[in-house]
C-alpha positions as MATLAB code, in Angstrom:
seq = 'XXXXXXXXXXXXXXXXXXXXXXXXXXXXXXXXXXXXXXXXXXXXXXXXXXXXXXXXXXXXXXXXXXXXXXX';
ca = [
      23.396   34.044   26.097;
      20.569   31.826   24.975;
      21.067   28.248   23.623;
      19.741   29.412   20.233;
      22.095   32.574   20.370;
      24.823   30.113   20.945;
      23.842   27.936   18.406;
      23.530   30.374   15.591;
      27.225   31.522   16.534;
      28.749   28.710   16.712;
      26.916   27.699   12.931;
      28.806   30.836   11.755;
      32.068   30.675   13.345;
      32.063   26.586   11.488;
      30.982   28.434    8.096;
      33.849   31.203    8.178;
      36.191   28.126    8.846;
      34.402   26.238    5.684;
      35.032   28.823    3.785;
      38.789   29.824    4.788;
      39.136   25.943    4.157;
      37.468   25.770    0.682;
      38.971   28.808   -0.442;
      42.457   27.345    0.724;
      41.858   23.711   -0.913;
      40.862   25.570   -4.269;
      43.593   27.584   -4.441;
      45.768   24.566   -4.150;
      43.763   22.629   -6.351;
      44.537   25.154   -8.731;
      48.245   25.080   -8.185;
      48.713   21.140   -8.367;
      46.839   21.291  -11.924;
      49.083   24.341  -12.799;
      52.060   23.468  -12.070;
      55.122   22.378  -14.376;
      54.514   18.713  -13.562;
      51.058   18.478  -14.547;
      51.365   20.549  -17.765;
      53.989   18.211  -18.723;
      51.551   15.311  -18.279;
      48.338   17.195  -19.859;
      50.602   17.435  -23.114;
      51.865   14.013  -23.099;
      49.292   12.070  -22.256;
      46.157   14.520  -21.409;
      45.568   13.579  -18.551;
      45.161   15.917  -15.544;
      45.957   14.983  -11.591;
      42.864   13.549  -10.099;
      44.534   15.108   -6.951;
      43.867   18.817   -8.717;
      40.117   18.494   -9.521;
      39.612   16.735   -5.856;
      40.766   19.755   -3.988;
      39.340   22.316   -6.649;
      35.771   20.301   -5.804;
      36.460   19.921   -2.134;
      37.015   23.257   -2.295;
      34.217   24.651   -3.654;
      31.815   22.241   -1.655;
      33.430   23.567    1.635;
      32.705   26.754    0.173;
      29.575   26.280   -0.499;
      28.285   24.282    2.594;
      30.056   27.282    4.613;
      27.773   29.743    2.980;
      25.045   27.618    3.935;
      25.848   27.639    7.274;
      26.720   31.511    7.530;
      23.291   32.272    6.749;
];
Protein backbone atom coordinates (compact mmCIF):
# COMPACT_ATOMS: atom_id res chain seq x y z
CA UNK A 1 0.00 0.00 0.00
CA UNK A 2 1.22 3.40 -1.07
CA UNK A 3 1.75 6.34 1.37
CA UNK A 4 -1.04 8.24 -0.42
CA UNK A 5 -3.34 5.04 -0.29
CA UNK A 6 -2.63 5.08 3.36
CA UNK A 7 -3.21 8.50 3.77
CA UNK A 8 -6.54 8.76 2.09
CA UNK A 9 -7.68 5.79 4.48
CA UNK A 10 -6.68 6.84 7.33
CA UNK A 11 -8.52 10.63 6.36
CA UNK A 12 -11.68 8.45 6.11
CA UNK A 13 -11.51 6.13 8.90
CA UNK A 14 -10.94 9.94 11.21
CA UNK A 15 -14.16 11.29 9.23
CA UNK A 16 -16.49 8.15 10.00
CA UNK A 17 -15.27 8.71 13.69
CA UNK A 18 -16.20 12.67 13.26
CA UNK A 19 -19.21 11.86 12.28
CA UNK A 20 -20.25 8.92 14.81
CA UNK A 21 -18.95 11.68 17.30
CA UNK A 22 -21.02 14.67 15.99
CA UNK A 23 -23.95 12.70 15.48
CA UNK A 24 -23.54 11.38 19.19
CA UNK A 25 -22.82 15.03 20.75
CA UNK A 26 -26.04 16.31 18.84
CA UNK A 27 -28.15 13.88 19.93
CA UNK A 28 -27.20 14.70 23.44
CA UNK A 29 -27.26 18.21 22.87
CA UNK A 30 -30.68 17.67 22.04
CA UNK A 31 -31.53 15.73 25.13
CA UNK A 32 -29.88 18.21 27.76
CA UNK A 33 -32.10 21.12 26.10
CA UNK A 34 -35.11 18.66 26.19
CA UNK A 35 -35.16 17.46 29.14
CA UNK A 36 -37.54 18.21 32.25
CA UNK A 37 -34.85 20.38 33.85
CA UNK A 38 -34.29 22.68 31.14
CA UNK A 39 -37.97 23.15 30.17
CA UNK A 40 -38.50 24.10 33.65
CA UNK A 41 -35.84 26.81 33.31
CA UNK A 42 -36.88 27.98 29.58
CA UNK A 43 -40.39 28.80 31.26
CA UNK A 44 -39.12 30.46 34.25
CA UNK A 45 -36.57 32.37 33.26
CA UNK A 46 -36.00 31.65 29.30
CA UNK A 47 -33.07 30.78 29.38
CA UNK A 48 -31.70 27.59 27.75
CA UNK A 49 -28.39 25.43 28.98
CA UNK A 50 -25.40 26.84 27.27
CA UNK A 51 -24.28 23.15 27.79
CA UNK A 52 -27.28 22.10 25.11
CA UNK A 53 -26.42 24.48 22.20
CA UNK A 54 -22.47 23.61 22.83
CA UNK A 55 -22.90 19.98 22.08
CA UNK A 56 -25.77 20.57 19.42
CA UNK A 57 -22.83 22.96 17.65
CA UNK A 58 -19.98 20.66 18.47
CA UNK A 59 -21.96 18.33 17.02
CA UNK A 60 -22.73 19.50 13.91
CA UNK A 61 -19.10 20.92 13.34
CA UNK A 62 -17.73 17.32 13.94
CA UNK A 63 -20.21 16.46 11.51
CA UNK A 64 -19.39 18.57 9.21
CA UNK A 65 -15.49 18.57 9.32
CA UNK A 66 -16.02 14.58 9.09
CA UNK A 67 -17.72 14.99 5.79
CA UNK A 68 -14.93 17.01 4.77
CA UNK A 69 -12.59 14.60 5.46
CA UNK A 70 -14.62 11.52 3.97
CA UNK A 71 -14.39 13.03 0.71
Amino acid sequence: MSRSNSKKSNNKIIGIVLIIVGVALAFWGYDVYDSASSQVTRALSGDTPIEAYAAMGGGLLCVLLGIMKVK
